[in-house]
N, C-alpha and C positions, 0 to 999 in steps of 0.2 A: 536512577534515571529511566530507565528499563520500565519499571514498573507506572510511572509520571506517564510516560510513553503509549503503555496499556489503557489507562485510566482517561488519558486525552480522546484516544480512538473511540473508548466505550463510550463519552460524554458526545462526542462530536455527532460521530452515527447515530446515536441514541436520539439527540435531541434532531437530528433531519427527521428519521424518521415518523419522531411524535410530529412534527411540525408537517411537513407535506405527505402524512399517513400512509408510507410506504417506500416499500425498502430503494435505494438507487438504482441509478442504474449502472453507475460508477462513482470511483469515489471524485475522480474531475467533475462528473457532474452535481456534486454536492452542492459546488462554488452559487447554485441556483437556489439553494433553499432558504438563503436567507437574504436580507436586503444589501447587506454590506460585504461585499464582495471579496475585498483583502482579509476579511477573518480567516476564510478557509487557505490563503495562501500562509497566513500567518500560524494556523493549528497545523497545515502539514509542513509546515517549516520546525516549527514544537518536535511533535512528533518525529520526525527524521530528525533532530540533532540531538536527541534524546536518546535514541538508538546509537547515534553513532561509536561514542567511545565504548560503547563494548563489542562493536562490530567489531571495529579495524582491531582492539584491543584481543579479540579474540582470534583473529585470523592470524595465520603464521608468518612472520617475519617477510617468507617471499611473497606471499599473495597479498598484502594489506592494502595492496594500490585496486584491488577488485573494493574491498569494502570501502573504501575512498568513492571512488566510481558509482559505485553504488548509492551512496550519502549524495554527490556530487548531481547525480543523475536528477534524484527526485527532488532537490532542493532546486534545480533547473526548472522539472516541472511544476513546484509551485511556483514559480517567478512568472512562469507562464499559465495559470489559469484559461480555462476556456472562454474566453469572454469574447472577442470573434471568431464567432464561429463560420467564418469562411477562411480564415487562416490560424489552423491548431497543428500545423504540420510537426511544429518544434515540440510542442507540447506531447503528443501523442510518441515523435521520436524518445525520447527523455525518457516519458512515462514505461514506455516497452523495454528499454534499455533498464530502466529502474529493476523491473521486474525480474527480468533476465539474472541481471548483475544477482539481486537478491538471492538467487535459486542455485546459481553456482554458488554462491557463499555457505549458504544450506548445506552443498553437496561437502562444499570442502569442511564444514567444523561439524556436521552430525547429520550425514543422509538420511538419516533414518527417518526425519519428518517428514523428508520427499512423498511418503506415504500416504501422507494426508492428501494428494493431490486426485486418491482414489475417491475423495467426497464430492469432488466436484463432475464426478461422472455422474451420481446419484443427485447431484442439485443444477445439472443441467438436462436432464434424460426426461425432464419434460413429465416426471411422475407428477408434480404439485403445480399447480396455475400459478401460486405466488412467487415460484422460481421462474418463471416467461419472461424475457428478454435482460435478465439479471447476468449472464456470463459473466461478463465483465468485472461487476462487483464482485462477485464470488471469484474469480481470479484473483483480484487484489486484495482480497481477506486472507484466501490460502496464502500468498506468498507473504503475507505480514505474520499471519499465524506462524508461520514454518519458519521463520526469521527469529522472530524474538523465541520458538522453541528449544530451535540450535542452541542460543544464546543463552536460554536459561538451564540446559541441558549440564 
């Protein structure tokens, strides 16, 4: 499922980017790239329950309510899509919580991906124009990256 997981993410970003010729600017804002708005609520729906029985499965007996949380957070913020964008307040809480939760889970089954988090010093440092106002997206790559690494570790 892990791997279903992977495979969704590479098709999903892959095909934005062919389609609006350029990388996001998060992955909320994806929900823009195509006409039909519940797909991307429905691929990051895929994608997180995909993951999840090896999260909670991997995390130890006491902590499993963080990878719960976790599952729980992001499946929230697909429910909510950006689609008013004068109220994404819940969306944005969710999503940041999603992130979080993700990073402790990292810490606690194999820190050692944490490391990765030194690439995004180099793809925000303003070396390459194609990385301009991308953070965010690169944010949520590392902390998917560093999630399923744990997990496949």
């Amino acid at each position: 499922m892990l791997v279903i997981s992977m495979v969704l993410i590479a098709l999903y970003v892959g095909a934005t980017i062919y389609h609006t010729k350029k990388i996001p600017v998060s992955i909320s804002a994806m929900v823009y790239a195509f006409p039909f708005k519940w797909l991307w609520t429905i691929w990051l729906w895929l994608v997180t329950f995909m993951i999840a029985p090896s999260l909670i499965e991997t995390l130890g007996e006491t902590v499993k309510f963080l990878g719960f949380l976790t599952i729980a957070s992001l499946g929230f913020c697909g429910a909510m899509p950006l689609f008013d964008k004068d109220n994404n307040t819940l969306h944005y809480i969710f999503g940041f919580s999603a992130g979080i939760l993700s990073q402790v889970c990292v810490a606690l089954i194999s820190p050692w991906w944490l490391t990765l988090w030194f690439s995004y010093v180099l793809l925000t440092a303003g070396i390459w124009r194609w990385t301009e106002g991308k953070g965010v997206f690169f944010m949520e790559c590392i902390c998917y990256f560093t999630m399923v690494g744990a997990l496949l570790n």
